[in-house]
C-alpha positions as CSV (number, residue, x, y, z in Angstrom):
1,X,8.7,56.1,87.5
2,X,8.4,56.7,83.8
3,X,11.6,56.7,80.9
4,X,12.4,60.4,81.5
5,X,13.0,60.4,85.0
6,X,15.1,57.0,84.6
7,X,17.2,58.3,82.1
8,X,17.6,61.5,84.1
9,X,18.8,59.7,86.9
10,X,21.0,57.6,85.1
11,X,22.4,60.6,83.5
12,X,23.1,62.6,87.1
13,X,24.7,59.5,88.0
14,X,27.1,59.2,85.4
15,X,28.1,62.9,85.8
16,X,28.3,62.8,89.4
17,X,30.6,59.6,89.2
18,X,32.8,61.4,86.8
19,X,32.8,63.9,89.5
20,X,34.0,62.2,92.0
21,X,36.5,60.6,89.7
22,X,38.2,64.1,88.8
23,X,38.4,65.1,93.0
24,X,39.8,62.0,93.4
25,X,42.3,62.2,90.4
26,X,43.4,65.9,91.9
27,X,43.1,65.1,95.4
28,X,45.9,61.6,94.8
29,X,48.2,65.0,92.6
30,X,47.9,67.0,95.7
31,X,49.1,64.6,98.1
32,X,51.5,63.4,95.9
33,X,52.6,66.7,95.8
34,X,52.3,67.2,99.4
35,X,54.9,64.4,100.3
36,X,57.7,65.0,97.3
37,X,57.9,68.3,99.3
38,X,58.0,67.1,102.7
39,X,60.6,64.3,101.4
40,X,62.6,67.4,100.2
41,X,62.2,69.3,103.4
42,X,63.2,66.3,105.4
43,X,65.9,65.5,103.3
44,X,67.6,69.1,102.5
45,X,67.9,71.1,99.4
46,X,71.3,70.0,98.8
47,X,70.5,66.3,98.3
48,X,67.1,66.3,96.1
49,X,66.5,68.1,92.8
50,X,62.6,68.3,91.6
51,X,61.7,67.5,88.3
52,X,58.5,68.6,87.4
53,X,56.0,68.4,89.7
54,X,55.7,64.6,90.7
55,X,59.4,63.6,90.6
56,X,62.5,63.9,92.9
57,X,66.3,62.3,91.7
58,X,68.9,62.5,94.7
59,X,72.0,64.6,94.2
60,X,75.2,63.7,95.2
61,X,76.9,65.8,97.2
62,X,80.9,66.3,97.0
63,X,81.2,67.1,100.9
64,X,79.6,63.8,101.9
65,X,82.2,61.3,103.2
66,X,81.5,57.7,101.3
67,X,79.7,55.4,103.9
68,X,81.5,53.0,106.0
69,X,80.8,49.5,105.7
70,X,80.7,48.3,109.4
71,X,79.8,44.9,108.0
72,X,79.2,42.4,105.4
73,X,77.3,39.7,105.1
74,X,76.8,37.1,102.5
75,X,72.8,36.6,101.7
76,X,70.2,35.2,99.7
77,X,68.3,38.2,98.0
78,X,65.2,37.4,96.7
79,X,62.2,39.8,95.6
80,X,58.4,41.4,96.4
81,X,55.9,43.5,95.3
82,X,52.8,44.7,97.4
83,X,50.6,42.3,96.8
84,X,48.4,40.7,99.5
85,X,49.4,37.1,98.7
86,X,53.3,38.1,98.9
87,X,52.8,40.2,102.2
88,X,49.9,40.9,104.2
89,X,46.4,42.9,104.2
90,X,48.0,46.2,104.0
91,X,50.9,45.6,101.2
92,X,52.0,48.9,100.4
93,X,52.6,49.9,103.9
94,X,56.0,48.1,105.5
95,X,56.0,47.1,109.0
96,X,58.1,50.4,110.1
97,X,55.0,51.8,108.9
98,X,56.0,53.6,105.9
99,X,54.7,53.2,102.3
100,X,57.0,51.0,100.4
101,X,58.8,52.4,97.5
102,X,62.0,51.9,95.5
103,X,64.9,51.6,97.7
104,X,63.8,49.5,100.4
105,X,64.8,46.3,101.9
106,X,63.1,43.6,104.4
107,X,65.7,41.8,106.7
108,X,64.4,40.3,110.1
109,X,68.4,40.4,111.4
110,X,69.5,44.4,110.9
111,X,66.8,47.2,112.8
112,X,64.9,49.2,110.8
113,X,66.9,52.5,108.8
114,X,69.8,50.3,108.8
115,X,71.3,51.7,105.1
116,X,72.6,48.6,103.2
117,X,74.3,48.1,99.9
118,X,74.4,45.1,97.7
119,X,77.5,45.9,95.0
120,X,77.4,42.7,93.1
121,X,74.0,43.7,92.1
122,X,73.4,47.6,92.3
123,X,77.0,49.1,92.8
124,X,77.2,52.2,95.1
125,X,73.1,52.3,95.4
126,X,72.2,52.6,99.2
127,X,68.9,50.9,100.6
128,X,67.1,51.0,104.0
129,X,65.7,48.4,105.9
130,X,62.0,49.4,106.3
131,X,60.3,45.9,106.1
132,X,60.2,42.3,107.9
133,X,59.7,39.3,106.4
134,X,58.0,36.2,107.5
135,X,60.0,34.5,110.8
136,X,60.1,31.6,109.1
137,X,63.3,33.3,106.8
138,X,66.4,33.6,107.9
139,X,68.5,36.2,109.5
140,X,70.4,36.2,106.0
141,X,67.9,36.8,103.5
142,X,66.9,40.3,102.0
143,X,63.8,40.9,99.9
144,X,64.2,44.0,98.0
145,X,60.7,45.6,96.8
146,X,59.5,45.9,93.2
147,X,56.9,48.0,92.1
148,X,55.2,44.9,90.0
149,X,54.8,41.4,90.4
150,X,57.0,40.6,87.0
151,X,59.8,42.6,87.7
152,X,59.9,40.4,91.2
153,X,59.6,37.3,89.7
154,X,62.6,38.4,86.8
155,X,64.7,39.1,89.3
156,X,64.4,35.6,91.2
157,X,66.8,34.5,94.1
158,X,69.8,35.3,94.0
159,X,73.4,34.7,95.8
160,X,75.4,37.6,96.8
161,X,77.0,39.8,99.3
162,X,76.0,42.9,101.5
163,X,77.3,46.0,103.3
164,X,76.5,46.7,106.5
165,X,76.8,50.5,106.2
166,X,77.5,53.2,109.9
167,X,74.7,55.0,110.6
């Protein structure tokens, strides 16, 4: 094979890669897309507002009763992020099977969509259980999930108290 048809090659290569880069690039958009609305459908119009096209905020909604705290439990919080060493060889997928995101909690005690609230730390901010953690923790211990590995390890262990919130 001489020069010409090397470089020719290398050159279809390089375009097809960057190619499959761009479907790729708009195929991620598209799902992303895809779930923000199904989050809104499955959540209600009156609870999500869309920003753009890739991000929801919840809104509060005056008719909504505050939460009742059935229960409250002193823990040790500590702190995660998806990778494999810190959880397993699917990280960003919790063991209720969902992709983890903010908001989410693992406790091995409380069943999984059990809505929890840690006011010391985050005030009136409501988080579901969605993840386990290994058996060897304890029934009062939370890991709350972080998108990065530093903001984990900032945040540490720490002492403090939870709400066990109805339904």
């Amino acid at each position: 094979m001489n020069n010409s048809n090397k470089q020719t090659k290398t050159k279809f290569s390089v375009v097809l890669l960057g190619l499959l880069f761009v479907f790729v690039s708009v195929l991620e958009f598209h799902i992303g897309s895809i779930k923000a609305d199904q989050e809104q459908d499955a959540l209600g119009d009156d609870t999500i507002m869309m920003l753009g096209n890739d991000s929801i905020i919840p809104v509060s909604s005056p008719s909504e009763p505050e939460p009742k705290v059935v229960k409250t439990m002193n823990i040790v919080m500590t702190a995660y992020s998806s990778t494999v060493w810190q959880t397993d060889d699917s990280p960003f997928i919790t063991a209720s099977n969902t992709y983890v995101r903010e908001g989410i909690v693992a406790n091995n005690y409380l069943p999984f969509g059990t809505k929890v609230r840690f006011p010391e730390l985050y005030g009136d901010r409501i988080f579901i259980v969605e993840d386990r953690m290994n058996a060897r923790k304890g029934n009062y211990h939370v890991d709350i999930w972080f998108p990065t590995y530093s903001e984990a390890k900032v945040f540490g262990a720490q002492r403090t108290y939870m709400e066990v919130l109805e339904g």
